[in-house]
py3Dmol code that shows the C-alpha trace and the ligand (Angstrom):
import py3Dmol

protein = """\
ATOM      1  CA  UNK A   1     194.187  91.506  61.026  1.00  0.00           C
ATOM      2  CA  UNK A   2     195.990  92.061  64.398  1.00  0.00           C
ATOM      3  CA  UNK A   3     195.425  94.299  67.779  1.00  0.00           C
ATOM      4  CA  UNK A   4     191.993  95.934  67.304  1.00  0.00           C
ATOM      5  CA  UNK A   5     189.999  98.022  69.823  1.00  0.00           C
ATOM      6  CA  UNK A   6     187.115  96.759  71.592  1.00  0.00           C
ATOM      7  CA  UNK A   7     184.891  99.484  69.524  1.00  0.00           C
ATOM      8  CA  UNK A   8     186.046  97.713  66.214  1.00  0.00           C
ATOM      9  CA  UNK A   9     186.027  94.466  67.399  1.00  0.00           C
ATOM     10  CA  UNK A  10     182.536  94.141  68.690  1.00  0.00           C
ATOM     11  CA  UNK A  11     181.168  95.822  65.050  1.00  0.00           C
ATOM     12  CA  UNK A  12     182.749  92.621  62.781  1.00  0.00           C
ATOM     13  CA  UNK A  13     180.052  90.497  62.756  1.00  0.00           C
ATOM     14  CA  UNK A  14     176.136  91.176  64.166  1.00  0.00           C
ATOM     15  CA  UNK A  15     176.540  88.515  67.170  1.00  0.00           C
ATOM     16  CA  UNK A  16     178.240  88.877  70.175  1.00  0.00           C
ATOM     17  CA  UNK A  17     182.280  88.549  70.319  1.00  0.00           C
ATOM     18  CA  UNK A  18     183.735  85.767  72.775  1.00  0.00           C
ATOM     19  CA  UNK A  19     185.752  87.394  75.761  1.00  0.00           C
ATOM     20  CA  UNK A  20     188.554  84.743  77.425  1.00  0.00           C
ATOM     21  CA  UNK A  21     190.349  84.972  80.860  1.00  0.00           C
ATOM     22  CA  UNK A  22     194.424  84.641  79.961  1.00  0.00           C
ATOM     23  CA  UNK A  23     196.425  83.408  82.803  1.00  0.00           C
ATOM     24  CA  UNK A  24     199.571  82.257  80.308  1.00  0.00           C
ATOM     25  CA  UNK A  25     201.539  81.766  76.972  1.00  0.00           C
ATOM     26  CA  UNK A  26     199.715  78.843  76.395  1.00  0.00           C
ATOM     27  CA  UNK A  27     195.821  80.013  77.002  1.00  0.00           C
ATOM     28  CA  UNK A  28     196.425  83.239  75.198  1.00  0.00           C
ATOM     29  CA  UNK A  29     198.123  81.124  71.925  1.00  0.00           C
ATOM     30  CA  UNK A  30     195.063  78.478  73.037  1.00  0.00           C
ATOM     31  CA  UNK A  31     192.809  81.472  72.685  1.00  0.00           C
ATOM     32  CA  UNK A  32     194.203  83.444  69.795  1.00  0.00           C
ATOM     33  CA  UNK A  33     194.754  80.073  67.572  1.00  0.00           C
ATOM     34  CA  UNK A  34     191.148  79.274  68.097  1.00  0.00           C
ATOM     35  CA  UNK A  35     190.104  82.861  66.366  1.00  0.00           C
ATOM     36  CA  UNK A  36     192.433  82.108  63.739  1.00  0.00           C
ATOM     37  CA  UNK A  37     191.363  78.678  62.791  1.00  0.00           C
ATOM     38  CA  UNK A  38     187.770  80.183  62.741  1.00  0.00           C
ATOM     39  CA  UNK A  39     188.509  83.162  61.097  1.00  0.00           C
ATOM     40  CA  UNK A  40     186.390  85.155  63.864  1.00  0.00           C
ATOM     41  CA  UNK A  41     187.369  87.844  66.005  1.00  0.00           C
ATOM     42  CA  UNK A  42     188.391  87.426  69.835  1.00  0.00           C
ATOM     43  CA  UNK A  43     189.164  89.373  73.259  1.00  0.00           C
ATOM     44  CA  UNK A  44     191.976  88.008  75.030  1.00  0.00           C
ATOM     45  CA  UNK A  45     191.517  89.218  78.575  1.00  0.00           C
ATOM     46  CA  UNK A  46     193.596  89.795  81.825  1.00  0.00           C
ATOM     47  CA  UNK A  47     192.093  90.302  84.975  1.00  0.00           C
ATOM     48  CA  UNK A  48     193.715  93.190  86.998  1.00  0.00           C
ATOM     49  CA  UNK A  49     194.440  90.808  89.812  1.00  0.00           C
ATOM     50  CA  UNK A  50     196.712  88.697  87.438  1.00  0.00           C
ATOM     51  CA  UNK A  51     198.475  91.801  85.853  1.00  0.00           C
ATOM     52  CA  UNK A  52     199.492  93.234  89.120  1.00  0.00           C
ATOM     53  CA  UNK A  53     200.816  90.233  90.316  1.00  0.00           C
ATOM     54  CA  UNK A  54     205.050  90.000  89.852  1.00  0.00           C
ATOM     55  CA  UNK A  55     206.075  89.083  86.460  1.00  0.00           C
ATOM     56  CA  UNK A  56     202.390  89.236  84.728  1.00  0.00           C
ATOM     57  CA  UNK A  57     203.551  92.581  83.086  1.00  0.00           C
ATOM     58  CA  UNK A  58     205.794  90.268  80.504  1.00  0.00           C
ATOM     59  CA  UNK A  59     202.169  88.137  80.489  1.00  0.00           C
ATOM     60  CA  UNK A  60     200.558  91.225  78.891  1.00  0.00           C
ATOM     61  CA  UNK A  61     203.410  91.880  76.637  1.00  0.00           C
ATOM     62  CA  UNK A  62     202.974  88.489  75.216  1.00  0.00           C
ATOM     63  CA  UNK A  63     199.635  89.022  74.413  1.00  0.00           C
ATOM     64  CA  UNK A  64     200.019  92.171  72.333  1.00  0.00           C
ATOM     65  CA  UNK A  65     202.730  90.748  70.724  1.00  0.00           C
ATOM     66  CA  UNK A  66     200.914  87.785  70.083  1.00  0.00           C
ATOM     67  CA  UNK A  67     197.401  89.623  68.894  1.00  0.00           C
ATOM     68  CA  UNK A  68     199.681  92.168  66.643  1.00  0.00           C
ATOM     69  CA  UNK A  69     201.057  88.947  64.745  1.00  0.00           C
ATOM     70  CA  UNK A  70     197.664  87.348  64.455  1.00  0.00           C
ATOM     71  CA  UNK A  71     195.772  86.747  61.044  1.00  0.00           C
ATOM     72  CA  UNK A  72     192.446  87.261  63.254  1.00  0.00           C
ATOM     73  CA  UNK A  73     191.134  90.370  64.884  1.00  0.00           C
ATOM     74  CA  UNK A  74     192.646  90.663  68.582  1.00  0.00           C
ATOM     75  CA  UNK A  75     191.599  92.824  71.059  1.00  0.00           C
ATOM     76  CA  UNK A  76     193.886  93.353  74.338  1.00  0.00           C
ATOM     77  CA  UNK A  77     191.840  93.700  76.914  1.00  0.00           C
ATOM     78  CA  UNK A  78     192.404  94.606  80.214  1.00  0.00           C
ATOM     79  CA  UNK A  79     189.323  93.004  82.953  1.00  0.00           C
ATOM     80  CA  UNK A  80     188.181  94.773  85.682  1.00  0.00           C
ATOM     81  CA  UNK A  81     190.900  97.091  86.959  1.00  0.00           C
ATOM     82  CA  UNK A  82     189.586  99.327  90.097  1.00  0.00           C
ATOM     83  CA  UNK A  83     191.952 101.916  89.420  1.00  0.00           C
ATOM     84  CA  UNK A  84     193.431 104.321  87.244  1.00  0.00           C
ATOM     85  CA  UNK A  85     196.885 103.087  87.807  1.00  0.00           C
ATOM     86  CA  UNK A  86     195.859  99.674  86.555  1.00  0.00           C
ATOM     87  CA  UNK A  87     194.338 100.735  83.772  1.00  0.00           C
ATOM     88  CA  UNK A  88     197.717 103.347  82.581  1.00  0.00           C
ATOM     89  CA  UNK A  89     199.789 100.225  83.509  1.00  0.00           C
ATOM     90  CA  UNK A  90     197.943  98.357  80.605  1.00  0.00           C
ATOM     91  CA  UNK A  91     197.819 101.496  78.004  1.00  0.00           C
ATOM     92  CA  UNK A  92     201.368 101.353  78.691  1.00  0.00           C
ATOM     93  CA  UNK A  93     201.684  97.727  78.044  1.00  0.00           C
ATOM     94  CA  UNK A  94     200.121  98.398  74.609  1.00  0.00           C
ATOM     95  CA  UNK A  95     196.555  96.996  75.344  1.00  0.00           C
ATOM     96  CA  UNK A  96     193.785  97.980  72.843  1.00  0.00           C
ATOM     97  CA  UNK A  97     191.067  97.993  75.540  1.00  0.00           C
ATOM     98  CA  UNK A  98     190.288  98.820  79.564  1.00  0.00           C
ATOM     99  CA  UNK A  99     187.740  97.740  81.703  1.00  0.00           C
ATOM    100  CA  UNK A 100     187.195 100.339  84.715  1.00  0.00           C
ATOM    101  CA  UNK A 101     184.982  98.720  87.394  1.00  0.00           C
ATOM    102  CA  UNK A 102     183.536 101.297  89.187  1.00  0.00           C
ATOM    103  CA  UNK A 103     180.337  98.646  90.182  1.00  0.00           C
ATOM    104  CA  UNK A 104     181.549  98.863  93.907  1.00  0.00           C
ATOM    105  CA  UNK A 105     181.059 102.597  94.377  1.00  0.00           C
ATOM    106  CA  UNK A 106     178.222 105.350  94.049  1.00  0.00           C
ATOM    107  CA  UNK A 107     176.614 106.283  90.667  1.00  0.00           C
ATOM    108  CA  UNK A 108     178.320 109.286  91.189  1.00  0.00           C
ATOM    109  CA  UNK A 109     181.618 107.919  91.878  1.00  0.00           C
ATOM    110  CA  UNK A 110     181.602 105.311  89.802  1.00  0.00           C
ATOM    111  CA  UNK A 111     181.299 108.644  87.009  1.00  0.00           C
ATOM    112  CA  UNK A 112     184.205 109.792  88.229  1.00  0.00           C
ATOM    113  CA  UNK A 113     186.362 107.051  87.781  1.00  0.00           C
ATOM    114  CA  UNK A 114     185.394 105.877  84.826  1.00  0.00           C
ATOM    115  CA  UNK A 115     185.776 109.594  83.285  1.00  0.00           C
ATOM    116  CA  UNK A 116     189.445 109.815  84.747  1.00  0.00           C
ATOM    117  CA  UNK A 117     189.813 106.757  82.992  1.00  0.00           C
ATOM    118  CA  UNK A 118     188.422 107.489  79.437  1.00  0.00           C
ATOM    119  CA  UNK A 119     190.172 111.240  79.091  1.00  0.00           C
ATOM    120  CA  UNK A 120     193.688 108.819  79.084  1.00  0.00           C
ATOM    121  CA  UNK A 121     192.209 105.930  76.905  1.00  0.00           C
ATOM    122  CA  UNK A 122     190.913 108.372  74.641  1.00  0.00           C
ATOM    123  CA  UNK A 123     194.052 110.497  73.606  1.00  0.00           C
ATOM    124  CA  UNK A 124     195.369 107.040  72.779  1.00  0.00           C
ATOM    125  CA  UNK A 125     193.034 105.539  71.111  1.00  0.00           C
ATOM    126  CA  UNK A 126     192.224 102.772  73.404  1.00  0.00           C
ATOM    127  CA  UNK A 127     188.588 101.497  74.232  1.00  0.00           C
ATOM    128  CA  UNK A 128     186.740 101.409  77.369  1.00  0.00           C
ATOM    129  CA  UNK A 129     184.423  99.464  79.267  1.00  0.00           C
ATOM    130  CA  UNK A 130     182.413 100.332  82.574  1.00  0.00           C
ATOM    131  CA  UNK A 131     179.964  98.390  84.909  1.00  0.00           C
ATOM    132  CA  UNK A 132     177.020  99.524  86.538  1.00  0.00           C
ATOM    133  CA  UNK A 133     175.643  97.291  89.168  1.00  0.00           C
ATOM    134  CA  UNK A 134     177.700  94.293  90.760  1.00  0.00           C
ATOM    135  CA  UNK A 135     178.336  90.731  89.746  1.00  0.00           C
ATOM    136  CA  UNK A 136     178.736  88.474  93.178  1.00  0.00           C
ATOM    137  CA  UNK A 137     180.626  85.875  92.963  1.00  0.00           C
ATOM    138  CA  UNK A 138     184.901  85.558  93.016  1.00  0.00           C
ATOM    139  CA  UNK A 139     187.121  86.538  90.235  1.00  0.00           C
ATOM    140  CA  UNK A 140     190.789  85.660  89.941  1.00  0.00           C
ATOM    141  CA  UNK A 141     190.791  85.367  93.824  1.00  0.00           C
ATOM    142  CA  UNK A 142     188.928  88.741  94.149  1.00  0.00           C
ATOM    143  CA  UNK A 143     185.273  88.136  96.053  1.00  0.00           C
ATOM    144  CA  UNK A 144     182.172  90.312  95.701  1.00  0.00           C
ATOM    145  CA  UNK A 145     179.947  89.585  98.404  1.00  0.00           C
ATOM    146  CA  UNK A 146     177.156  92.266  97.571  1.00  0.00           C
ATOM    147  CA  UNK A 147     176.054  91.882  94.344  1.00  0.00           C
ATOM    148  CA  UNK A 148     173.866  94.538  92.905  1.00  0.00           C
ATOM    149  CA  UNK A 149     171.421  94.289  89.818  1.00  0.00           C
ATOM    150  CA  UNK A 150     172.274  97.125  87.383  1.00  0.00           C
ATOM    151  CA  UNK A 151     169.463  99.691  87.682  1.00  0.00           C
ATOM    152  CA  UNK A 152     167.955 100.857  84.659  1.00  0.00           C
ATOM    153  CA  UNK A 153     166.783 104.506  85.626  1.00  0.00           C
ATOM    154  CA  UNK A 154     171.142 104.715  86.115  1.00  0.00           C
ATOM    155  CA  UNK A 155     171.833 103.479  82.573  1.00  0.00           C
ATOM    156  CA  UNK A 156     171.521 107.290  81.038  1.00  0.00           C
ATOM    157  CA  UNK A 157     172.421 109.333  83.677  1.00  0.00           C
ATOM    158  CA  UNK A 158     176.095 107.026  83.885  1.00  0.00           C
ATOM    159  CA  UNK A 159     175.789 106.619  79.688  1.00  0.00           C
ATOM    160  CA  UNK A 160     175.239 110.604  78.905  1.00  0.00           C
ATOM    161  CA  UNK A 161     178.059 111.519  81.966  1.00  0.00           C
ATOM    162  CA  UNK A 162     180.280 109.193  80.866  1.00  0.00           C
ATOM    163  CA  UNK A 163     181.827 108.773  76.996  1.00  0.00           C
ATOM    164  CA  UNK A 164     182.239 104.321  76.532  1.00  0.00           C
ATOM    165  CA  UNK A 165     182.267 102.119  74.325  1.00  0.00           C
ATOM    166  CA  UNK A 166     180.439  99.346  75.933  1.00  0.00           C
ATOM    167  CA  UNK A 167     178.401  98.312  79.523  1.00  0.00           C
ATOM    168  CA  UNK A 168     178.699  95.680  81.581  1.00  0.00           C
ATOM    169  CA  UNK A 169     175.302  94.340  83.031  1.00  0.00           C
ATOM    170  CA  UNK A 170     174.178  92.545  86.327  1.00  0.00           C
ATOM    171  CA  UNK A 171     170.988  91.109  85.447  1.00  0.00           C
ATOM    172  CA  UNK A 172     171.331  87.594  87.821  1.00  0.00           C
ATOM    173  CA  UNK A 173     174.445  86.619  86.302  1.00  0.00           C
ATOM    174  CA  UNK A 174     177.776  85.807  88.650  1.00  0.00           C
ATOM    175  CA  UNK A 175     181.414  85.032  88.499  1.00  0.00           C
ATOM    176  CA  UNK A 176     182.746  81.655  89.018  1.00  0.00           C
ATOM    177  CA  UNK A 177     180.684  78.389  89.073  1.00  0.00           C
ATOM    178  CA  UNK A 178     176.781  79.146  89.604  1.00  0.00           C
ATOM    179  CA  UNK A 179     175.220  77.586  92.646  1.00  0.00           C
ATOM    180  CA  UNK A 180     172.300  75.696  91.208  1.00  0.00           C
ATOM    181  CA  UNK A 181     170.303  77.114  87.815  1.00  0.00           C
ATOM    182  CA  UNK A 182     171.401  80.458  86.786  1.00  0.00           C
ATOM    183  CA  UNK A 183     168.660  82.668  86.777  1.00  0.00           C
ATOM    184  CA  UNK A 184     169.131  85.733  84.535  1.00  0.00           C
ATOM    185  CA  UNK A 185     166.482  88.718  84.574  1.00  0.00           C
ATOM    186  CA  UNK A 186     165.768  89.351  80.623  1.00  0.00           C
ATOM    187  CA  UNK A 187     163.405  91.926  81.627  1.00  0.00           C
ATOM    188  CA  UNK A 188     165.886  94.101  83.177  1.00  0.00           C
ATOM    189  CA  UNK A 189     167.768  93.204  80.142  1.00  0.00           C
ATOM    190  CA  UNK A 190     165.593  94.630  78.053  1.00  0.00           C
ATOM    191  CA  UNK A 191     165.046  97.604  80.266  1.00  0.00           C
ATOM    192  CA  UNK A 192     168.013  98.746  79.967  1.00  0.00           C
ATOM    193  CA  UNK A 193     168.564  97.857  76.499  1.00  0.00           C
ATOM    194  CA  UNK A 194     166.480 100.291  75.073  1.00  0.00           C
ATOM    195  CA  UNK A 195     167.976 102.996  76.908  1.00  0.00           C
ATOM    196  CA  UNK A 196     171.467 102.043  76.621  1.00  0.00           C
ATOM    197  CA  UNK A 197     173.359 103.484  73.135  1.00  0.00           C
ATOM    198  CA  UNK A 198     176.443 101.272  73.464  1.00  0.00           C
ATOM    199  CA  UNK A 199     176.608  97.491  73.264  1.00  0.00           C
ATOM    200  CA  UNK A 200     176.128  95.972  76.512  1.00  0.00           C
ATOM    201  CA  UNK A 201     178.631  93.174  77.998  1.00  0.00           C
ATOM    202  CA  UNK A 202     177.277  89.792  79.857  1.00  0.00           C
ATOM    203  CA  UNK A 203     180.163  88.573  82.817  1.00  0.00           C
ATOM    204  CA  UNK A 204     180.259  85.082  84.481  1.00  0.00           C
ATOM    205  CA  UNK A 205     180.169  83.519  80.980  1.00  0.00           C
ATOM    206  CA  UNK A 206     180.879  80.517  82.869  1.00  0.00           C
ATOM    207  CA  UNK A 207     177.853  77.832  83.850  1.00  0.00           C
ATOM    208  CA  UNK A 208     174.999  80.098  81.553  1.00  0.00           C
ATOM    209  CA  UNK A 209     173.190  77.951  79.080  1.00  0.00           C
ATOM    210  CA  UNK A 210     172.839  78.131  75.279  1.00  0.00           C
ATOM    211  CA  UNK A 211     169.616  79.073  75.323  1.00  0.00           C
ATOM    212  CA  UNK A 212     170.571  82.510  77.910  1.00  0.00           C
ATOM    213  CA  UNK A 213     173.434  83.349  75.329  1.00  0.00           C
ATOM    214  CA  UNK A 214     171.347  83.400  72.638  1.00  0.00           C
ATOM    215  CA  UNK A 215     168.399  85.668  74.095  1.00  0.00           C
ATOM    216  CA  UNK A 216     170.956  87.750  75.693  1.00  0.00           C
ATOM    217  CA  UNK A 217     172.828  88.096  72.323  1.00  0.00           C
ATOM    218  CA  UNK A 218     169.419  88.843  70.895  1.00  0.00           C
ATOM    219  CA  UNK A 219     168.866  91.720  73.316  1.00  0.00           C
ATOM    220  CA  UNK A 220     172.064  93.776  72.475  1.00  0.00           C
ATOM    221  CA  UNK A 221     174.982  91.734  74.361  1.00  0.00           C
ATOM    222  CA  UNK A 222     177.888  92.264  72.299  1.00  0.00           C
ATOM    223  CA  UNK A 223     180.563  90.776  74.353  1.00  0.00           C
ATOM    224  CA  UNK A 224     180.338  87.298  76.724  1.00  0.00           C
ATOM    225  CA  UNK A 225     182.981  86.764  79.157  1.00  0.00           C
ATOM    226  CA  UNK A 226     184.472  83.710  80.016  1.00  0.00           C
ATOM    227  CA  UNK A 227     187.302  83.397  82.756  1.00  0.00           C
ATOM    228  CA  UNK A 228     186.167  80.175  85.110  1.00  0.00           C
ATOM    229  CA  UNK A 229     185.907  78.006  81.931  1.00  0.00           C
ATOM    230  CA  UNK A 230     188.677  78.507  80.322  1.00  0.00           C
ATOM    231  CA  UNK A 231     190.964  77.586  83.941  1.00  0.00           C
ATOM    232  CA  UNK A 232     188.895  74.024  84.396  1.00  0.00           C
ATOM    233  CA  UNK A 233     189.269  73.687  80.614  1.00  0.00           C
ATOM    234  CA  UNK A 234     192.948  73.884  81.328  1.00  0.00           C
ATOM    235  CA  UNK A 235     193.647  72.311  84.406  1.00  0.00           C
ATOM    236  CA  UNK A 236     191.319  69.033  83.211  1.00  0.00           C
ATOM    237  CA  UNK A 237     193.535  68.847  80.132  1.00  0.00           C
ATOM    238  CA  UNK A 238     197.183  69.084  82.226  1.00  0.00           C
ATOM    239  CA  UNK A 239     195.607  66.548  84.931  1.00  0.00           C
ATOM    240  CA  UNK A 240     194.290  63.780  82.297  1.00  0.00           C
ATOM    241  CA  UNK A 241     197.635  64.126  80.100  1.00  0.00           C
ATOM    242  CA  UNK A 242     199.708  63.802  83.077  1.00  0.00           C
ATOM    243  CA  UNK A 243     197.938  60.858  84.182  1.00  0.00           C
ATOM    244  CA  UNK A 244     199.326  59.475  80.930  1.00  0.00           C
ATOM    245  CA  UNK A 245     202.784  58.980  82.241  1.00  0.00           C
ATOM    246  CA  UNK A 246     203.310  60.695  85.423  1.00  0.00           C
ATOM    247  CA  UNK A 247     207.236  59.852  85.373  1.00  0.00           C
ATOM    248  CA  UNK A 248     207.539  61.822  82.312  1.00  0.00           C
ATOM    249  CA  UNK A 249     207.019  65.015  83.789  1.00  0.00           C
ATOM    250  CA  UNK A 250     206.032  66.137  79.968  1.00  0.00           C
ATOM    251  CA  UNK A 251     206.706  69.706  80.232  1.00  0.00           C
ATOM    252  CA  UNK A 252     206.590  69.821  76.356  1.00  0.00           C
ATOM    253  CA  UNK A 253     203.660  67.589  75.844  1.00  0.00           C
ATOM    254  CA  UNK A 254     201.172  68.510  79.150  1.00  0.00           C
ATOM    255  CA  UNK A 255     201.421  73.024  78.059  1.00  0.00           C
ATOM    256  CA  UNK A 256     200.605  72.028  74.347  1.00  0.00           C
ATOM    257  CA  UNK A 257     197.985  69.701  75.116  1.00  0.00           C
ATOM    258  CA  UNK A 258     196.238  72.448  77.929  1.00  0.00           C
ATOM    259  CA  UNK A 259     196.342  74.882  75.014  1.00  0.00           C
ATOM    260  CA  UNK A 260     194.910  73.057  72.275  1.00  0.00           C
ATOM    261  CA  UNK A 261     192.310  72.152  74.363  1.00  0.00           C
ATOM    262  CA  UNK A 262     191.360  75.814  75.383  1.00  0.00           C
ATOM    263  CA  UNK A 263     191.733  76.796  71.807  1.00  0.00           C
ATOM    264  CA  UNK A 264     188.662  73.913  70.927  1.00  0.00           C
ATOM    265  CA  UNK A 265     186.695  75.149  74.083  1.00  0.00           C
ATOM    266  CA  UNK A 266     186.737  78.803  72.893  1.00  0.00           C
ATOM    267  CA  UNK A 267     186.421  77.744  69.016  1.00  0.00           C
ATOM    268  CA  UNK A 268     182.957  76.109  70.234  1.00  0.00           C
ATOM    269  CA  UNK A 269     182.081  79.126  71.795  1.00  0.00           C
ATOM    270  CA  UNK A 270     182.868  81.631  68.953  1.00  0.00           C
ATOM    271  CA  UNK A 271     181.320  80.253  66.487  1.00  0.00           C
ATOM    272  CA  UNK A 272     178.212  79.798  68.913  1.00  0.00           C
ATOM    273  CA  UNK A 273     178.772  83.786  69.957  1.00  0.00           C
ATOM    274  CA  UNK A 274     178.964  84.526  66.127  1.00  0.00           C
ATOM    275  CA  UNK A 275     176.146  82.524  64.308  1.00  0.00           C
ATOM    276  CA  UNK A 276     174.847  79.834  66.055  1.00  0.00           C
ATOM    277  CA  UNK A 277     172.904  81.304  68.375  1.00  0.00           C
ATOM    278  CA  UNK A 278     170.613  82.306  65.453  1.00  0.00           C
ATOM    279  CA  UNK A 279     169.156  78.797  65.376  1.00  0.00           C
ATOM    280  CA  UNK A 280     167.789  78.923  68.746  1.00  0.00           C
ATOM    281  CA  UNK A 281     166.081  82.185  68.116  1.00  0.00           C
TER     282      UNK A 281
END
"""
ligand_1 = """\
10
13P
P 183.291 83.374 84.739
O 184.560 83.064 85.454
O 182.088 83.110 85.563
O 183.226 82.720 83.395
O 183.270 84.954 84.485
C 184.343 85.547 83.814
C 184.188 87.016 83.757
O 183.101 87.549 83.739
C 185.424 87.818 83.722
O 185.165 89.179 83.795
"""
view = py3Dmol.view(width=600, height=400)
view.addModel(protein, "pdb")
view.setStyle({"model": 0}, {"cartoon": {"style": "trace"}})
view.addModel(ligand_1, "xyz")
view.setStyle({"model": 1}, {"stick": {}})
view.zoomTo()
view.show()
């Protein structure tokens, strides 16, 4: 199948398409094997902090490269840039999707942005994704401290200034590891799913339950985002397998052993994202 959009990956199948945090080779071949094996579609994700950082471009290379030779549907996604520049770096890169966070700024300006963003995206046929409201909590070493839940008398006026393909929510939900029960505000949810004509995107992935996912997925969330699990997936898996034989310094065994065991983490969670949240409903 290959590098898809975000528009065409999110219409495959009627649940909600699993999106992963990429940091390397082997959590984007962890992530990308795991849609294969499956035979469901995926979103491979890098956050803009981890692009811009030195070397990361070669990162997002890897990943095209990686989705174009894929039997499963790919999409290239680039996570919450702040900027235009970001966001051109990834076109560039060959990327199939942006995400232009706007969340911090006015309604108005947060408009603006994400427009300057779409007129490039569009003349190349890459999708976008906006957020209105903000998530607390810290991503890839980036901290929101004032979160915001989205409001739903915003959701047309940004939706009918604004031409994308999907909308990231605050409803209760954070980044990073949740401080207690998550809470998540299904009544906003709903709110502003019944205004909203584009699917709508659930963040901080990490820590909700399976019985959230599958309301949420229920309600119109297309796309679930999951960056905190997939690094403690990782980092258990190279700590335990070191622990093996620490002299070895198993640079061939500890990588392959951190992938496959994000690729079983985020095969759980497709197929979960796909169909099995059905049986809760
Ligand atoms: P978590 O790290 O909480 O899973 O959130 C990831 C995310 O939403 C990336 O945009």
């Amino acid at each position: 199948m290959g590098l898809v959009t975000l528009e065409e990956v999110m219409k495959i199948h009627d649940g909600a398409v699993g999106a992963f945090s990429t940091y390397d080779l082997y959590s984007a071949q962890g992530i990308i094997n795991a849609a294969e094996e499956k035979g469901l579609p995926v979103i491979a994700m890098i956050g803009s902090p981890v692009l811009n950082k030195l070397g990361n471009e070669e990162l997002g290379e890897i990943m095209v490269n990686l989705a174009k030779k894929s039997s499963a549907p790919v999409c290239v996604f680039l996570d919450h840039s702040k900027d235009l520049a970001t966001c051109i770096k990834a076109i560039r890169l060959g990327f199939s999707a942006v995400m232009i966070d706007g969340s911090h700024l006015s309604l108005e300006e947060n408009i603006e942005v994400t427009n300057k963003v779409t007129e490039v995206a569009r003349g190349v046929g890459v999708s976008v994704e906006a957020e209105l409201g903000a998530l607390a909590g810290i991503e890839d070493g980036e901290e929101v401290k004032n979160a915001k839940m989205t409001d739903p008398t915003h959701v047309d006026k940004f939706l009918s200034s604004t031409d994308v393909d999907a909308l990231a929510v605050s409803i209760g939900n954070a980044h990073g590891l949740y401080k207690g029960e998550p809470k998540l505000d299904f009544e906003r949810l709903q709110k502003i799913a019944d205004i909203a004509n584009v699917p709508l995107v659930l963040h901080g992935g990490t820590g909700l339950t399976v019985e959230q996912f599958a309301k949420g997925v229920s309600m119109g969330i297309k796309k679930i985002n999951i960056g905190t699990e997939v690094k403690k997936t990782y980092i258990d898996a190279f700590i335990e397998t070191s622990k093996v034989n620490p002299a070895a310094h198993d640079m061939v065994g500890i990588p392959l052993a951190c992938k496959d065991a994000v690729k079983e983490m985020v095969k759980d969670k497709l197929e979960f994202f796909a169909r099995g949240y059905k049986e809760l409903l």
